[in-house]
N, C-alpha and C positions, 0 to 999 in steps of 0.2 A: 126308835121307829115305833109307832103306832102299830094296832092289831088292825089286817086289811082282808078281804075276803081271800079264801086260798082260791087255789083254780085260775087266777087272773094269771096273762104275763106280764111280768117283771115292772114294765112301764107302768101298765093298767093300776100294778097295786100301789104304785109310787101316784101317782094320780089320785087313786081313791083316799087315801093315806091324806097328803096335801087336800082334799076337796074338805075330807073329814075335822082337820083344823081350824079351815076356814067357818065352817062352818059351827061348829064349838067357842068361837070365838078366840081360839088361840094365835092365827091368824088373822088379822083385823085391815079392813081397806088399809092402803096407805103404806102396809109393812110390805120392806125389802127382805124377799129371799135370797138367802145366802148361796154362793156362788155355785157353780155347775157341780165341779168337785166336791164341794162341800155338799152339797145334795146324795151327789152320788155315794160319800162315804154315807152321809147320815142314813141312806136307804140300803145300803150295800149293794148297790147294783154298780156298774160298769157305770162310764162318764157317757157312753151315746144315751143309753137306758134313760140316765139321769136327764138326757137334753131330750129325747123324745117326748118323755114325760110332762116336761115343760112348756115344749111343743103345745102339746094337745090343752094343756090347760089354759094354752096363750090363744090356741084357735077356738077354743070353747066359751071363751072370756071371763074365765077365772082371775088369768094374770095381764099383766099389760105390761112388756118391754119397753125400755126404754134405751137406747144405744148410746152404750159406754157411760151409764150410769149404774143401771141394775135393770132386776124385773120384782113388780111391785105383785100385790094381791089387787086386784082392781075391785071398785065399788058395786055391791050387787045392783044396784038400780041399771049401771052401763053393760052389765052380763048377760041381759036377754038377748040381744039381737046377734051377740054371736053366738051365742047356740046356736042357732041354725045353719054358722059353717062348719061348728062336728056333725049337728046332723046329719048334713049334706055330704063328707066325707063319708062319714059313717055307711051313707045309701051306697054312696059311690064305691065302695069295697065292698057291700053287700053284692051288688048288680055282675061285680067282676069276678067275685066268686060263683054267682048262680052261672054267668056266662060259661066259666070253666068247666062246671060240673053238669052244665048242658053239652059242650062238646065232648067230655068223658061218655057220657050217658051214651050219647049216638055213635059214640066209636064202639061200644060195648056193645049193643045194638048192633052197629053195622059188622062186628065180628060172629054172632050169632046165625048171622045166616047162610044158607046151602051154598 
């Protein structure tokens, strides 16, 4: 396993970790990542950890699945337009956090007074 920023979770560093490859060229379009388990030991995380991670790099279009063959590292030229569906998650967990911590706020608030 590669060196990955601490402070992330578990997924996040396996993410970073895999973007870091890629990008080093150790990783190369075209190469098959080896399988879920296999990830998950190479990264020591749990096997969900291992598939969330893969997850996000398949919604960010790092990698491209392909069913009941594998999942490849996908070509950076086809990687930009889905960025903008982690963006777009991204926002969307932002929004649903701010929402929460707006409802805390005015409960807090609302116990404040006479």
């Amino acid at each position: 396993m590669s060196a990955t920023p601490a402070g992330l979770a578990a997924y996040q560093r396996v993410v970073e970790a895999i973007k870091a490859q890629i990008r080093a060229g150790q990783l190369k379009p075209g190469d098959q990542l080896p399988g879920n388990r296999r990830v998950a030991e190479e990264y020591d995380v749990s096997l969900g950890t291992a598939q969330k991670a893969l997850r996000v790099l398949q919604d960010e279009g790092w990698l491209i699945a392909t069913p009941a063959v594998g999942v490849f590292v996908n070509d950076p030229q086809d990687r930009e337009p889905d960025t903008m569906s982690g963006i777009t998650r991204q926002l969307d967990e932002l929004q649903a956090t701010v929402a929460d911590l707006s409802r805390r706020l005015d409960r807090l608030e609302g116990s404040d007074r006479p």
